[in-house]
C-alpha positions as CSV (number, residue, x, y, z in Angstrom):
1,X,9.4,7.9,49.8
2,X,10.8,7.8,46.3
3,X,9.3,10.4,43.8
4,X,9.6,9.0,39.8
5,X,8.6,11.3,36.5
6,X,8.3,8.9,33.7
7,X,6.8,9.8,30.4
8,X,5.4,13.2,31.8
9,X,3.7,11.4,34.5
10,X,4.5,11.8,38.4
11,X,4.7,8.2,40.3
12,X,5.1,8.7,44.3
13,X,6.5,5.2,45.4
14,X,7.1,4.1,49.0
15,X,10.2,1.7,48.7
16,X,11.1,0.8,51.8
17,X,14.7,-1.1,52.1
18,X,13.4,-4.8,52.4
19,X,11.0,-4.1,49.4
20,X,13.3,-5.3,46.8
21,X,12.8,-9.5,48.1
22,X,11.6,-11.4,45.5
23,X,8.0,-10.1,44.6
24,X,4.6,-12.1,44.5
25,X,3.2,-13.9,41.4
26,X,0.1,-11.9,40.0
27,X,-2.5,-12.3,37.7
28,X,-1.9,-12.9,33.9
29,X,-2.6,-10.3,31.6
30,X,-5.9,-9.6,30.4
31,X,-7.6,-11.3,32.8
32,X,-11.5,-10.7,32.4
33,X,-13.6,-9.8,35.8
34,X,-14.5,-13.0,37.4
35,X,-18.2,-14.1,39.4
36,X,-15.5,-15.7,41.8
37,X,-11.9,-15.0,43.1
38,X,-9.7,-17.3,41.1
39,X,-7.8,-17.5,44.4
40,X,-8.5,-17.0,47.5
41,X,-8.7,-12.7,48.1
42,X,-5.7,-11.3,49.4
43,X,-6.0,-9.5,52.7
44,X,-4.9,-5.7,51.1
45,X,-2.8,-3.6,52.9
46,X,-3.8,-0.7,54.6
47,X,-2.2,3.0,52.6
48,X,0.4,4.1,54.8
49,X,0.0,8.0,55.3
50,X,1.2,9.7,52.3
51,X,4.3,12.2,53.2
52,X,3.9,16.0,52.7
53,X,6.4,15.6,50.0
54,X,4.6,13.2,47.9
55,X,1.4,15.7,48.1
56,X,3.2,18.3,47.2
57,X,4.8,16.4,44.0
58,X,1.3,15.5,42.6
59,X,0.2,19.3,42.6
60,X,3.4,20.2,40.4
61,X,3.0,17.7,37.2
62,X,0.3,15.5,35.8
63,X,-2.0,13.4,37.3
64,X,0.6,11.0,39.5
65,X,0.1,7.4,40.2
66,X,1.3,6.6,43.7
67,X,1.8,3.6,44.8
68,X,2.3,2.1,48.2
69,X,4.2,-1.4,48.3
70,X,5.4,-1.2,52.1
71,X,3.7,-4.7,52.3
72,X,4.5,-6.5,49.4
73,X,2.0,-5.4,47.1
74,X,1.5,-2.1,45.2
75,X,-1.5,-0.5,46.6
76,X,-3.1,2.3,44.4
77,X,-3.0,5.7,47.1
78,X,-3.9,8.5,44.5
79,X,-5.8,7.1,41.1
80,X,-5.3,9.4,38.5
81,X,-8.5,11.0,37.2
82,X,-7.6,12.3,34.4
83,X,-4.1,12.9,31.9
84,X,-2.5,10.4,30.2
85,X,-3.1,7.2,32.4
86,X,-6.6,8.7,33.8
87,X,-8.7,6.7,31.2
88,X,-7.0,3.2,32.7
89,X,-9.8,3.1,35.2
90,X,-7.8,2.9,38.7
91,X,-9.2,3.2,41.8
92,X,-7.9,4.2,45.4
93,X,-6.8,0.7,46.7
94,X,-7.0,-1.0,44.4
95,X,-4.2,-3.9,44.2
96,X,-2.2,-3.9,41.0
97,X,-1.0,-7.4,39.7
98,X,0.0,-6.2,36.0
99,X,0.8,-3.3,34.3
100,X,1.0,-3.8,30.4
101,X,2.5,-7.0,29.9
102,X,4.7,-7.1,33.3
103,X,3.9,-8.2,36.6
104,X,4.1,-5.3,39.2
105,X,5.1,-5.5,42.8
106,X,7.2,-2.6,43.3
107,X,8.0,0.6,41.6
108,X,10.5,-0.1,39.9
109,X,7.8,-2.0,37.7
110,X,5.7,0.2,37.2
111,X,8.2,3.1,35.9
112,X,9.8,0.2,33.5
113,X,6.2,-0.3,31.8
114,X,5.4,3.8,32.0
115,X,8.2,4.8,30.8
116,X,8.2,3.1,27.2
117,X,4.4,3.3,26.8
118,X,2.7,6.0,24.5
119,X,-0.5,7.7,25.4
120,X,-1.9,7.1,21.9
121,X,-1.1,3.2,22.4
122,X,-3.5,0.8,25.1
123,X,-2.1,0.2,28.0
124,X,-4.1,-2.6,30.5
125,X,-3.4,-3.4,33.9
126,X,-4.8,-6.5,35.9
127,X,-5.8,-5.1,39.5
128,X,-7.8,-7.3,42.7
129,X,-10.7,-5.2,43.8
130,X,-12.9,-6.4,46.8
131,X,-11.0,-9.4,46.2
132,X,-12.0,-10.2,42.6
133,X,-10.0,-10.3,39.7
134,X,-10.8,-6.7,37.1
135,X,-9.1,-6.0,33.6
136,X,-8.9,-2.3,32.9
137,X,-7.3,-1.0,29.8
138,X,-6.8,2.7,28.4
139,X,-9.0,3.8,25.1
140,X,-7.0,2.5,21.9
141,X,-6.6,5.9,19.6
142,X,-7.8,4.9,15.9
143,X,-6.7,6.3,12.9
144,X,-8.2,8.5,11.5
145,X,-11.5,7.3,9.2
146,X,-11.6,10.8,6.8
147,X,-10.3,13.9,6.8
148,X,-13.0,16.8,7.4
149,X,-12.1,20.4,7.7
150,X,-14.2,23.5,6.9
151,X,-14.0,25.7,3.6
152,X,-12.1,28.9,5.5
153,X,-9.1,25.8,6.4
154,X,-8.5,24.9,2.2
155,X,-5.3,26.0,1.2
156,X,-5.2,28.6,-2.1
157,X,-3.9,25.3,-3.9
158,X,-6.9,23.4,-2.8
159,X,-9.3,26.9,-3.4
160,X,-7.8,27.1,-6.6
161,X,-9.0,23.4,-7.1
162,X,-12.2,23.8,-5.9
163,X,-13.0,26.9,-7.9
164,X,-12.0,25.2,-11.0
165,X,-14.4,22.2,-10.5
166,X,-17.0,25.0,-10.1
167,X,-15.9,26.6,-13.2
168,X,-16.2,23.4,-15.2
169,X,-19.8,22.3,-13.5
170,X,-21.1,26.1,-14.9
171,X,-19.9,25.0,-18.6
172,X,-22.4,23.6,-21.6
173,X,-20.6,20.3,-20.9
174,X,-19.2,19.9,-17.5
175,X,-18.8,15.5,-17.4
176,X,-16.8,16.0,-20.3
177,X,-15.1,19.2,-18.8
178,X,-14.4,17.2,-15.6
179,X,-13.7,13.5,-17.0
180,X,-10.5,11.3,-16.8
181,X,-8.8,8.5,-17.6
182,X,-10.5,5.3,-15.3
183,X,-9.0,1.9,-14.8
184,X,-11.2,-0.8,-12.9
185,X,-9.3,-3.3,-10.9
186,X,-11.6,-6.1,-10.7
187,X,-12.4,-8.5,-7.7
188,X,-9.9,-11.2,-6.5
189,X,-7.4,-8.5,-7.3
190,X,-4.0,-8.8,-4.7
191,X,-2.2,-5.8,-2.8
192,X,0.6,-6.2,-0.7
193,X,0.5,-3.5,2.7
194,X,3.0,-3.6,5.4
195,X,2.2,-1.6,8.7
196,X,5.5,0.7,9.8
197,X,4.5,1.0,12.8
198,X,3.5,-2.3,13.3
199,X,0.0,-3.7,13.9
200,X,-1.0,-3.6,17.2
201,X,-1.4,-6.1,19.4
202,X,-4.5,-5.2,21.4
203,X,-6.8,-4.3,19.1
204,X,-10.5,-4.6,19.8
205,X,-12.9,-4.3,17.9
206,X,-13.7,-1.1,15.7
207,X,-10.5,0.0,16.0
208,X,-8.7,1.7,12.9
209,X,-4.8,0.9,11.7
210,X,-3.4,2.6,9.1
211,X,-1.3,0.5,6.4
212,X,1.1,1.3,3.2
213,X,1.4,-0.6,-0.2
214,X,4.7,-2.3,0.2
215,X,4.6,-3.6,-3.6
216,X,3.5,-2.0,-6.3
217,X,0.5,-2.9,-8.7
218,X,-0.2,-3.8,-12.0
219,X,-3.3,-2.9,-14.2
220,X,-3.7,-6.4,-15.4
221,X,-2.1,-9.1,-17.4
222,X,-0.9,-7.1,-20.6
223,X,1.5,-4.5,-17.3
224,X,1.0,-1.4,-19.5
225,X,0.4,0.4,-16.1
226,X,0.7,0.2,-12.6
227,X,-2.5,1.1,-11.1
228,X,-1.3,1.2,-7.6
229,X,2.1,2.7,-6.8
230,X,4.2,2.0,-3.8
231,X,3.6,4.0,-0.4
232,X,-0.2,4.1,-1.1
233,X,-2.4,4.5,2.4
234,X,-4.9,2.2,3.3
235,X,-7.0,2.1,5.7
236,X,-8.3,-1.0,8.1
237,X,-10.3,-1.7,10.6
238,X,-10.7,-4.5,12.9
239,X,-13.8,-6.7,13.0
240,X,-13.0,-8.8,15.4
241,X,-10.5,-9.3,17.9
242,X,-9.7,-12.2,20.9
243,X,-6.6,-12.9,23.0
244,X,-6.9,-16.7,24.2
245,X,-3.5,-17.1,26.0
246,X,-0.2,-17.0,23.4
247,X,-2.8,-17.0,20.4
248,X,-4.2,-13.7,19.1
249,X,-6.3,-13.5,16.2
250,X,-7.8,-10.2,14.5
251,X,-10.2,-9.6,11.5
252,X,-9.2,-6.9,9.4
253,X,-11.2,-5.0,6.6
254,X,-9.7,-2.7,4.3
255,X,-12.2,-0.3,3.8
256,X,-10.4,2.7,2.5
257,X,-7.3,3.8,0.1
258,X,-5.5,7.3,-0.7
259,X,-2.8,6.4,-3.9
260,X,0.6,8.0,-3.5
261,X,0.0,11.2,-6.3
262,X,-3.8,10.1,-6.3
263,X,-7.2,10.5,-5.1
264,X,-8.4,8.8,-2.0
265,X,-11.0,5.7,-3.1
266,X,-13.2,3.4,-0.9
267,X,-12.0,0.1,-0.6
268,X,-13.7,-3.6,0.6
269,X,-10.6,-6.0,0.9
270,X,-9.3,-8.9,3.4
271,X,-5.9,-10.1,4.1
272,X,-5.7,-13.1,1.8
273,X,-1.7,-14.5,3.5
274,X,0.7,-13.2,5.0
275,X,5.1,-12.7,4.5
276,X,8.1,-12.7,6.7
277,X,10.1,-14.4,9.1
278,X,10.4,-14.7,13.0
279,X,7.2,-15.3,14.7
280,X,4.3,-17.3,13.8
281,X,1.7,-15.7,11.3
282,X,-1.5,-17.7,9.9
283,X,-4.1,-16.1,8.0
284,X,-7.3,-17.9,7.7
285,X,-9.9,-17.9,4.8
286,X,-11.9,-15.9,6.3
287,X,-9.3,-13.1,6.6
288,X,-8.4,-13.6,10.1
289,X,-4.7,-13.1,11.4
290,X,-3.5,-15.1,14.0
291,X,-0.1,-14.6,15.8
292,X,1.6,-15.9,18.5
293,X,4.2,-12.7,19.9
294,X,5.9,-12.7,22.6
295,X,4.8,-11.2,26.1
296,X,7.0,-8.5,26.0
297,X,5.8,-7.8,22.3
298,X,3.6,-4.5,21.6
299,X,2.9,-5.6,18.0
300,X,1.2,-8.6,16.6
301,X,2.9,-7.9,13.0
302,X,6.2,-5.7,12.5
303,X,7.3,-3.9,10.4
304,X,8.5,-5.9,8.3
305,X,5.9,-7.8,7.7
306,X,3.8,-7.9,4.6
307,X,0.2,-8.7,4.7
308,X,-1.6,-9.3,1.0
309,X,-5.1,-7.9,0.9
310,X,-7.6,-9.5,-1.3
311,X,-10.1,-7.2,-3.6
312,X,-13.9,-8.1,-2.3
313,X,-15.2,-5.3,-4.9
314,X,-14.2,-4.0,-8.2
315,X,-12.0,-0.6,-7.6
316,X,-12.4,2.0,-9.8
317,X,-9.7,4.4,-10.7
318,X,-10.2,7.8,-12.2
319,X,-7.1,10.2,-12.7
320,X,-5.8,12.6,-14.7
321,X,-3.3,10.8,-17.7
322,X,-0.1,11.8,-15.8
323,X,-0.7,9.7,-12.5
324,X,-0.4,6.4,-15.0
325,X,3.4,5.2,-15.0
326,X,3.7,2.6,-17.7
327,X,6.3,0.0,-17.9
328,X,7.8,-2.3,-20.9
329,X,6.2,-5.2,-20.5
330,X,7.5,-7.6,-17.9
331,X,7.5,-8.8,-14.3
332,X,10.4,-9.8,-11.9
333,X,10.7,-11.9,-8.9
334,X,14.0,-11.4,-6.7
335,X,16.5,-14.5,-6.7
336,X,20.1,-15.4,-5.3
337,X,22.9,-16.2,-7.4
338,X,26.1,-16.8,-5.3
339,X,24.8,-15.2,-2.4
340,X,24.0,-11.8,-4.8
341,X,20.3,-10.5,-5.0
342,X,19.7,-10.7,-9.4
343,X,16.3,-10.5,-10.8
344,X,14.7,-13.0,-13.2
345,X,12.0,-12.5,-15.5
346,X,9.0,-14.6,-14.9
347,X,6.5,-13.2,-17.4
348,X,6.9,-11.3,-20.8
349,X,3.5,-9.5,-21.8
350,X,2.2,-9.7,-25.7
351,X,3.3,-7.2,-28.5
352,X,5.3,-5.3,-25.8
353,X,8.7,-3.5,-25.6
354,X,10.4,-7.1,-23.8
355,X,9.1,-9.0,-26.3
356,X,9.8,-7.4,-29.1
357,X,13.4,-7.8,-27.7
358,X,13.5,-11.1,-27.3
359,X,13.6,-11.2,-23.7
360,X,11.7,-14.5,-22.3
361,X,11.1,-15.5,-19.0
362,X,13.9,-17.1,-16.9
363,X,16.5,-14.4,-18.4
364,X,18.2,-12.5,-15.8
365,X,18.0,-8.5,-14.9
366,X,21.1,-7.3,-13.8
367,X,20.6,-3.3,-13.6
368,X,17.6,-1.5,-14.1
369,X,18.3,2.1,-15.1
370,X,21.9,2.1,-14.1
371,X,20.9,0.7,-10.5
372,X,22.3,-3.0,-9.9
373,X,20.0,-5.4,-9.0
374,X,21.2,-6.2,-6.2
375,X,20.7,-2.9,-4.6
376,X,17.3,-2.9,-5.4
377,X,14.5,-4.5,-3.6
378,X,11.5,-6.0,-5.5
379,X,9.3,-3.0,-5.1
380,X,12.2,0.0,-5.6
381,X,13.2,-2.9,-9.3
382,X,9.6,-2.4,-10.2
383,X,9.1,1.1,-9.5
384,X,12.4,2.0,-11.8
385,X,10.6,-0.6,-14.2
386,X,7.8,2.1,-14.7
387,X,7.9,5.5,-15.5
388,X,6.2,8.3,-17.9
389,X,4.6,6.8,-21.0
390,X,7.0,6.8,-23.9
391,X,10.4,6.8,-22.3
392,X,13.1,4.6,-22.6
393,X,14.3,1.7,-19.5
394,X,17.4,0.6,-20.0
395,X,18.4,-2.7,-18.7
396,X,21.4,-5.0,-18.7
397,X,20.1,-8.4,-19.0
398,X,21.6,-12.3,-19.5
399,X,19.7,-14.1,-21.6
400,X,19.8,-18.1,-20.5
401,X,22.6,-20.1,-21.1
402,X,24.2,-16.7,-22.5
403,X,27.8,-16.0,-21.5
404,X,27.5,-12.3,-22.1
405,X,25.3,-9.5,-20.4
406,X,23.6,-7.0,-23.1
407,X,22.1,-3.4,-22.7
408,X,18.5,-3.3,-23.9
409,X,17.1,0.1,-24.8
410,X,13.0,-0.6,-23.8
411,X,10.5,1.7,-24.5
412,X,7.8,2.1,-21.9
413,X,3.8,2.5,-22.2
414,X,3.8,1.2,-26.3
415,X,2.6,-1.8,-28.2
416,X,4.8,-2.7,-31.4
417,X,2.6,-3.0,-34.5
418,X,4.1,-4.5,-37.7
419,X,2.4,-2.5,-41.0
420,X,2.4,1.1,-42.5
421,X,1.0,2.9,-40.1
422,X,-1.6,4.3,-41.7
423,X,-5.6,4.5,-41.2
424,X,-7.5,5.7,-44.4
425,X,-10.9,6.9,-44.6
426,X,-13.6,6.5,-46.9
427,X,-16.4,9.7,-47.5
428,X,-18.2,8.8,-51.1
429,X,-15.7,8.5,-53.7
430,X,-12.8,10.4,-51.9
431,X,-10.2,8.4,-50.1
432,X,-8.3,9.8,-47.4
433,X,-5.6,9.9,-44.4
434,X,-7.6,9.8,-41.6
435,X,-4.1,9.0,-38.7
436,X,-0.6,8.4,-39.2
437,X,1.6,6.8,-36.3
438,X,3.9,8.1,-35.0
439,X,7.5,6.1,-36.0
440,X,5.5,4.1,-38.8
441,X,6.9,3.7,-42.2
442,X,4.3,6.0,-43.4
443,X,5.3,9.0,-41.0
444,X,9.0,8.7,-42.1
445,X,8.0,9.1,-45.8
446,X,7.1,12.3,-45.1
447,X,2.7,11.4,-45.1
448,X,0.4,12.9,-43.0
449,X,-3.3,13.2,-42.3
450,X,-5.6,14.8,-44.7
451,X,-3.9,13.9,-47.9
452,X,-5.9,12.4,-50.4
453,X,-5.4,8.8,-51.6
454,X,-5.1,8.6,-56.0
455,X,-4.1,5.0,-56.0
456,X,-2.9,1.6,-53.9
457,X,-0.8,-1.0,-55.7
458,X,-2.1,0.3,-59.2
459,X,-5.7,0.3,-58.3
460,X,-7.8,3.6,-58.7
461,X,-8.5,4.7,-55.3
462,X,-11.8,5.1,-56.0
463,X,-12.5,1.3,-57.3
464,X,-11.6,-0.1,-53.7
465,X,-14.2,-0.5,-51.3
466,X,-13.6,-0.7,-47.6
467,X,-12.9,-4.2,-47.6
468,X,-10.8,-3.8,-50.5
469,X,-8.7,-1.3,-48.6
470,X,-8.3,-3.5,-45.5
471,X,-7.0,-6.0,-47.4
472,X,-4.4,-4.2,-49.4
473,X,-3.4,-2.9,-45.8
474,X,-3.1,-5.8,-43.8
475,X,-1.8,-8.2,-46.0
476,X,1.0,-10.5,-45.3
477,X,4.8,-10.4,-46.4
478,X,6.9,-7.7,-46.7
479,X,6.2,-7.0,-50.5
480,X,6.6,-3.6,-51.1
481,X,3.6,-1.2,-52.0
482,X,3.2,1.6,-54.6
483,X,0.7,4.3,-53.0
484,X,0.0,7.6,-55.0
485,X,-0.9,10.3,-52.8
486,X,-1.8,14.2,-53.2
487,X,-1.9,17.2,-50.5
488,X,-5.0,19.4,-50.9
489,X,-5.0,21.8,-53.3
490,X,-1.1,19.9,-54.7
491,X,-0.1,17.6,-57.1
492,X,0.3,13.8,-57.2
493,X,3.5,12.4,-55.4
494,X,4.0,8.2,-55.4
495,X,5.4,6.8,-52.0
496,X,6.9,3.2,-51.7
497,X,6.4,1.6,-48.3
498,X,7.5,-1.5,-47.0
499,X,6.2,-3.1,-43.9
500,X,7.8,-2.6,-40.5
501,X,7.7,-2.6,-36.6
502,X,6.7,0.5,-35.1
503,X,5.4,1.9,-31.3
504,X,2.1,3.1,-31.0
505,X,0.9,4.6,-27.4
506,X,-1.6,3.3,-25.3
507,X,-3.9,4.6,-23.4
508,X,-5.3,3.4,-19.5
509,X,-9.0,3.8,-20.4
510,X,-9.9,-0.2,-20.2
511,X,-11.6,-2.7,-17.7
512,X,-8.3,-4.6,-16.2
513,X,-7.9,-8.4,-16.2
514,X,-7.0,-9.8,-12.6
515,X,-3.0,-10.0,-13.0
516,X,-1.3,-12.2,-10.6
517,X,2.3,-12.6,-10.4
518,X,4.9,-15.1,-9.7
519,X,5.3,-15.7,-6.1
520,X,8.6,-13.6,-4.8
């Protein structure tokens, strides 16, 4: 008698000498019960007596499994009831065939498959009973669906939290006390998820996996934002699940997603395709994965796999204004030149930072703040793409068919305007400042909001009407204006302005249009 501890758990074995010949062919995995033997019922063994040592081994540890294969065949002795492998379902003399993925006739087996399996994973074994064919298989141990903990468990961060929230709900005006920035993703929207642990293989139904965002996302076509950053959870959970020989297929839903530095929101998403290399991957229509692993293989998908999720339902983020990182206004897709990883531009966004530049797509992207491009994968080059709202990305770029690389200086989360940066306002007769950008001509000349408006281009302010205004303002060329401004309660001061790009900030309060880019 041969006493084994693998993974915590106790496994008595007889192995006689002649027990190593070559062992009998069992049943394939999974195999469901059957109304009739397959085969014709093996006559089972009877259990040899079990030595005093072996008895006393399973009192020391965890529930043992002991095993008798004096005859050829392992015959369960001692079922465990209960500990790690007690919710497999084995029963004294009962014939085991497979364990996991492996065919078991001796000890040996069964250590090799205990050893490297994980209580929280499923583990099935193939057994003949009464001469009929039973599939038995552990409990799978789902992620978790939401966190739920009692008041006396918050942290004082988290009472601090809470307390505010109560604070601004006892106010005249608590929706406008409580209220932030939202951004609505809409339907059709894609996400890209990868599983680091891999996705299961044996999944059944109801069962709960928990993914990452492998890419990040942007708000829509215009890239001001990225709604969705990088190492975001989401949650999934299978529909359905078969196993028909080398061909598994699973149907996943996302229902559930918790933003890296954001709220948790629900979600109702399906995988739309599938990326990588090395085993065969379809995704269906209807959202169904189908794979084709190996025997030996625990996981239908690895890790580095990327599964894109399609949006069934508008999602609707609300954040504070700091979770937004903005971006200048362009997307990248990884190529090779010469064997070395560069990035190419593949779309420039509208009145943004990269266009104002010049930059147009099929230009190249050779560092992104002092990173090469070639160390950076296309999630980390898009992630040093974005950043706080009016900061500067600096690039080194190739423009095509140039022979030289240049350093651009982009500014992040700003649309360029061409005028004077100024809004006036009209109350009766009086004409006023009402806003002055930031950067405009108008700022640098020293104007500012409340001063009053004497005259435009040698009109009397208070001859112009609205319209009048809006046309002095917006007019084309690059003539330059005589305005005739005074600060309350000071005297008259002329100002000459000339048109000019400047950056004005945006904000993410808007309903996104579906954005989807280039394929890597």
């Amino acid at each position: 008698m041969k006493r084994l501890l693998i993974a915590g758990v106790v496994c008595a074995v007889s192995l006689p000498a002649w027990a190593a010949r070559k062992p009998r062919r069992g049943l394939p995995k999974g195999t469901a019960p059957a109304t009739q033997s397959p085969r014709p019922a093996l006559e089972r063994p009877r259990p040899s007596p079990e030595p005093e040592h072996a008895r006393e081994s399973a009192a020391g540890g965890e529930a043992p499994l002991s095993l008798d294969v004096s005859r050829g065949a392992a015959v369960v002795l001692d079922a465990p009831a209960s500990g790690s492998l007690g919710g497999l379902g084995l029963q004294n003399g009962d014939v085991l065939t497979h364990l996991g993925a492996a065919a078991v006739s001796s000890g040996p087996d069964a250590a090799k498959t205990v050893s490297a399996w994980k209580p929280a994973e499923r583990l099935w074994a193939s057994v003949l009973r009464d001469g009929r064919a039973v599939a038995l298989e552990t409990p799978f141990v789902s992620a978790e669906r939401a966190p739920a903990r009692d008041l006396a468990e918050l942290n004082p961060k988290e009472q601090a939290a809470r307390q505010s929230y109560l604070d601004a709900a006892a106010t005249d005006k608590p929706i406008a006390a409580l209220s932030y920035p939202s951004l609505e993703l809409a339907a059709g929207e894609r996400l890209w998820v990868r599983f680091p642990k891999g996705l299961p293989s044996d999944l059944r139904p109801g069962d709960v996996v928990e993914a990452e965002t492998s890419a990040p996302l942007a708000a829509d076509r215009k890239l001001d934002f990225l709604a969705v950053a990088p190492g975001s959870k989401v949650w999934l959970e299978a529909v359905s699940a078969s196993d028909d020989g080398p061909a598994r297929a699973v149907r996943l839903h996302a229902y559930k997603i918790a933003l890296a530095g954001g709220r948790t929101y629900p979600l109702s998403a399906l995988p739309a395709s599938a990326a990588g290399s090395g085993d065969f991957v379809r995704v269906t229509p209807g959202g169904t994965i189908v794979t084709a692993p190996g025997n030996e293989t625990r996981t239908a998908l690895g890790p580095s796999w990327n599964v894109q999720l399609r949006l069934l339902s508008p999602l609707l983020l609300t954040e504070p204004p700091s979770y937004f990182r903005a971006g200048p206004g362009l997307w990248v897709k990884e190529v090779r030149e010469a064997d070395v990883r560069a990035l190419e531009v593949t779309l420039v966004a509208s009145g943004r930072s990269a266009e104002r530049a010049g930059l147009k797509a099929g230009d190249r992207v050779y560092s992104i703040e002092s990173n090469a491009a070639a160390r950076l994968d296309f999630s980390a080059a898009l992630g040093a793409l974005y950043g706080a709202p009016g900061t500067d990305c600096v690039l080194r770029v190739t423009r095509q068919g140039g022979p030289r690389s240049e350093t651009l200086r982009l500014k992040r989360g700003v649309s360029w305007r061409r005028g004077f940066g100024l809004r006036l306002h009209r109350d009766g007769d009086a004409v006023s400042v009402q806003e002055v950008s930031e950067g405009s001509p108008a700022a640098k000349a020293g104007i500012t909001a409340g001063m009053r408006l004497s005259s435009l281009a040698g009109s009397p302010a208070q001859g112009l009407d609205r319209a009048a205004l809006r046309s002095l303002l917006e007019a084309e060329g690059d003539a330059k204006v005589e305005f005739v401004f005074s600060a309350p309660g000071g005297r008259e001061r002329g100002y000459t302005l000339s048109k000019d790009w400047y950056a004005a900030g945006l904000s993410p309060e808007t309903v996104a249009t579906p954005f989807t880019p280039a394929k890597r």
